[in-house]
N, C-alpha and C positions, 0 to 999 in steps of 0.2 A: 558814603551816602548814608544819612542818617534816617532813623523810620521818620515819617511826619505825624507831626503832633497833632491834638486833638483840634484846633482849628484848622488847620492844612487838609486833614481828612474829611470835616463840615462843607469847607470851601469843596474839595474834589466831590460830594455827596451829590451837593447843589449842581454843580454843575452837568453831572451826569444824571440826574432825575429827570430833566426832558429830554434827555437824548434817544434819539432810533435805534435801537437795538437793529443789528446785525441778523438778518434771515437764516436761520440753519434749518437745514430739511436732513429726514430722513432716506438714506440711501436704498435700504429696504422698501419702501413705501410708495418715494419719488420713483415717477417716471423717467423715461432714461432722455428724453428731451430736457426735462428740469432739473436733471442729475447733470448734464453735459453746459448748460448754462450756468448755472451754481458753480461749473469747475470755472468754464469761463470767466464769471465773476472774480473767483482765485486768479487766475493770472494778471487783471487788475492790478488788485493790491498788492503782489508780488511784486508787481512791475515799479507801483506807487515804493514798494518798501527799498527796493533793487537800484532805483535812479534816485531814491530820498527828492522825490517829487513832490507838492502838495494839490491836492485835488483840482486847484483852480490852476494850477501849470497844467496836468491831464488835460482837464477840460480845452484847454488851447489848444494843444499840439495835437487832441480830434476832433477840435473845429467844432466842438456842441455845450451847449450850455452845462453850469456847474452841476445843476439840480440832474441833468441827466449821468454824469460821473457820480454823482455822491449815490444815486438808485442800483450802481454798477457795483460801489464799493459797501453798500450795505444788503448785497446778492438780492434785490428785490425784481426777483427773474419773472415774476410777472409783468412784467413791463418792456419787455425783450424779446424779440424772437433768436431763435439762433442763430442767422443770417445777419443781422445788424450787429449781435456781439461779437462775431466773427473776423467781421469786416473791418469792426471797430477797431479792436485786437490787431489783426493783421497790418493795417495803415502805420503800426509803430513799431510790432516785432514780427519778424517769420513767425508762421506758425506749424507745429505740425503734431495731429493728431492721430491718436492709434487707436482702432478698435479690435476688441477684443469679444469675441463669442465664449459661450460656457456650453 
């Protein structure tokens, strides 16, 4: 595979100039409700990367619109409670969660 050349990389530029950036939060900072959705969100795209699924197959097989998968895969946890991503999550893999005290 060769590097791409200077229009291949204009073309990739363009492309990604409107795109949604991905939500990262701070693990320090975030509370442990939007630290445990955030993980939530990760199993998501694990899942998307793990079945080589595309977001519009996700969206089918839990029955809810694209836009509400594509907010799940761009961690926009404000939009979520725990309980729904949970749920969500659960309807296509086991799940099981460990907590941990310090």
């Amino acid at each position: 595979m060769a590097f791409p050349n200077a229009n291949e990389i204009e073309s990739i530029l363009n492309e990604l100039k409107d795109a949604e950036p991905t939500l990262v939060i701070d693990y320090k900072e975030a509370s442990y409700s939007d630290v445990l959705k955030y993980k939530l969100c990760q199993e998501f795209v694990k899942l998307l990367k793990e079945e080589k699924i595309s977001q519009a197959e996700l969206s089918r097989r839990l029955g809810v619109d694209k836009a509400v998968v594509n907010k799940i895969i761009l961690h926009r946890i404000e939009h979520f409670t725990i309980d729904r991503l949970v749920d969500l999550y659960s309807s296509l893999r086991p799940l099981s969660i460990k907590l941990e005290t310090s």
